[in-house]
N, C-alpha and C positions, 0 to 999 in steps of 0.2 A: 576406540581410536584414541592414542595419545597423544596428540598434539591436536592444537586448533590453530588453521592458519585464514591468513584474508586474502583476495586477491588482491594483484598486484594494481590493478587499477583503481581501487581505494587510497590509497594512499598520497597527499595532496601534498604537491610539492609548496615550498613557504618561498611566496613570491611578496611581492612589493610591502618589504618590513617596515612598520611606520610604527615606531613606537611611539605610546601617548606622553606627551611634554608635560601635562599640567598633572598634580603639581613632579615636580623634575624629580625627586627623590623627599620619599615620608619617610624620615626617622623615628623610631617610635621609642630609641631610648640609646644613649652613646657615653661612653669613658674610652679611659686612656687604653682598654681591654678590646672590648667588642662593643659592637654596635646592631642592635635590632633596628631592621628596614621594615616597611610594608610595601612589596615588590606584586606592581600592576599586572594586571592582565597584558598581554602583547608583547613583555620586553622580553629580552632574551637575559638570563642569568650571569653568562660569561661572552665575548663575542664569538659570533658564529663565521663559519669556514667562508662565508662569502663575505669581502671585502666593506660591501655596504652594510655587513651588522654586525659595526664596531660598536654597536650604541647601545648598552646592556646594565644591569645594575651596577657591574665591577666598575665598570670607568665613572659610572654619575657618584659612587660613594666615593673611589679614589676623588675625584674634581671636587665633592663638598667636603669629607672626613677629613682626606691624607691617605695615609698606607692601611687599606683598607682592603683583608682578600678573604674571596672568596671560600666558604669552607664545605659548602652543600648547595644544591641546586635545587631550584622548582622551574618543570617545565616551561619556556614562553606563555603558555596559556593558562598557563596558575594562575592566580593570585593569592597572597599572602603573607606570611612574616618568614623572615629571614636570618639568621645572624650574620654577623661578618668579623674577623679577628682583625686588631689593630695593632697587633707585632707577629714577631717570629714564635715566640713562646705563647700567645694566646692561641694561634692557630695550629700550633701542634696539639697543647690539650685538647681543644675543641674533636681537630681529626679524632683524637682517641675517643672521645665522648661517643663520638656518632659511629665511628669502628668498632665499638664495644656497648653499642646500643643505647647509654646512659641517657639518653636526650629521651623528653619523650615527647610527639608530635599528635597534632590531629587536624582533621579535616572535617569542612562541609562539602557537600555536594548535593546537585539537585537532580535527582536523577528519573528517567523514564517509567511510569505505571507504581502501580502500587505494590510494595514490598509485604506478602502473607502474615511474617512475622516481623514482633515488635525489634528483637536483635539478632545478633549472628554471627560468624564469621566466614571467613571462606579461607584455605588452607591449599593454595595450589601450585605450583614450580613456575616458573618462568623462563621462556629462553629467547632471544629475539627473533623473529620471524623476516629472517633475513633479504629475504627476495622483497618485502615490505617493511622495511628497515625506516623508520623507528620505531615501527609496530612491534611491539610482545605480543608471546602465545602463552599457552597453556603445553608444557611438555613433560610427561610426567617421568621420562628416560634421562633427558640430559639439562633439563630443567634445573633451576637455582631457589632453592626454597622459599617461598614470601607467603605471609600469613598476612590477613587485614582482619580486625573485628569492626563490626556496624550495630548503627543503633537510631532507630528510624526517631526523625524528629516529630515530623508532621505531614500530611496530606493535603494536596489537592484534588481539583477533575481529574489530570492527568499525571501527575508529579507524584515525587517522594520525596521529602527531605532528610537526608542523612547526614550522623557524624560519623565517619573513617577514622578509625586506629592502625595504621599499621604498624606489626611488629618486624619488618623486614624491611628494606630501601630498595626495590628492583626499579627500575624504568617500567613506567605507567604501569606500574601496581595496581593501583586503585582503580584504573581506567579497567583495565583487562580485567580485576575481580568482580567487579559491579559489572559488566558485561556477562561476563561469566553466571551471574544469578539471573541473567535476561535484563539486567534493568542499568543500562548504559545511561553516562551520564552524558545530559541534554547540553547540547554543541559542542562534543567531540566530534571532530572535524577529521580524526584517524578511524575513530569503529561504530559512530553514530550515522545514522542512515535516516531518511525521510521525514517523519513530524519530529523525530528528536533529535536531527539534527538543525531544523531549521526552526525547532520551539524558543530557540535563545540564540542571541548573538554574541556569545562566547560560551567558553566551558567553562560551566559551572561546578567548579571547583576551587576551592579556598581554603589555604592553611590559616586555620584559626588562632592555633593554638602551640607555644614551643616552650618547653620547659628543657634547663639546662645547668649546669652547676659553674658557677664565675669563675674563668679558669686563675683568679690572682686572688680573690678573696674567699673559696670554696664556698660559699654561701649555695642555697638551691636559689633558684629565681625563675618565674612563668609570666613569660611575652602573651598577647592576645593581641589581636586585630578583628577586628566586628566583619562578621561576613556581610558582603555589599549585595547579596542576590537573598538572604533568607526572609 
């Protein structure tokens, strides 16, 4: 079978958006170019299609920065670092950086049971699984290439802790490829089910880590944020 799909009654509609006020926007480092955030669990990246969630990282960097936009998104239920461009010409180089892969990204995650082996990858297409839409599948016919490598950190009772490489940008990559090995990450709230969805009360997932080249000063330069769950 090449596609894996969910049903449609999985899929949780996003009601009463509250996103966390304190503290209102983490800077983790700023010039006249870009700006590294450290972007909460809950908020939304850009505002969303319903009126009430206008309240998203774009507008709290605009309201502290200035002309601050958006180049690349992490799902509401990420958390972690971010860039953001601070003219017209930072945010075009940047586009091209992350268009041409130059940036390099990684994740934690704490994800369900114990992983057999110490690393890994997983190499599998993606297409969205439309009737459960924002859900991705596995399709291996009209699918869009995403590769992740992993590399298990440490063990619990129940858990695994992992770092995520992705070498591709698909919508919930990492969710669907860690699903894909059996081992779903704990409080996804889209493909997690039973003791791993209700072992944490968020997804545990966190961009750790973003390396990118200054788009005014070519310099290389790597952003970190400390994962809040490891």
């Amino acid at each position: 079978m090449s596609e894996t799909a969910h049903p449609p009654s999985l899929t949780p509609p996003l009601v009463n958006y509250l996103p966390p006020q304190e503290p209102y926007l983490s800077v983790l480092y700023a010039d006249d170019h870009i700006a590294l955030v450290d972007k909460p669990t809950g908020l939304l990246s850009v505002p969303g299609k319903d009126p009430d969630h206008w309240d998203c990282l774009e507008y709290r960097a605009q309201q502290q920065l200035g002309d601050a936009r958006i180049v690349h998104r992490l799902d509401m239920d990420t958390s972690g670092i971010m860039v953001l461009a601070m003219n017209a010409d930072s945010h075009r180089n940047l586009g091209r950086q992350f268009e041409k892969r130059k940036t390099q990204k990684s994740y934690v995650a704490r994800v369900w049971g114990h992983l057999a082996e110490e690393a890994g990858n997983v190499d599998l297409p993606l297409i969205c699984d439309w009737p459960n839409r924002p859900k991705q599948m596995v399709c291996f016919e009209r699918g869009k290439p995403a590769k992740t490598d992993w590399q298990l950190l440490s063990r619990d009772a129940t858990s695994s802790l992992v770092r995520l490489i992705p070498h591709t940008g698909r919508s919930h990559q990492l969710r669907v490829h860690m699903l894909s090995l059996g081992h779903v990450i704990l409080g996804d709230r889209f493909y997690a089910q039973g003791e791993a969805l209700a072992s944490a009360d968020r997804l545990m997932l966190h961009a750790e880590r973003l390396g990118l080249i200054h788009p005014a000063r070519g310099e290389w330069m790597d952003f970190e944020s400390p994962c809040p769950f490891a």
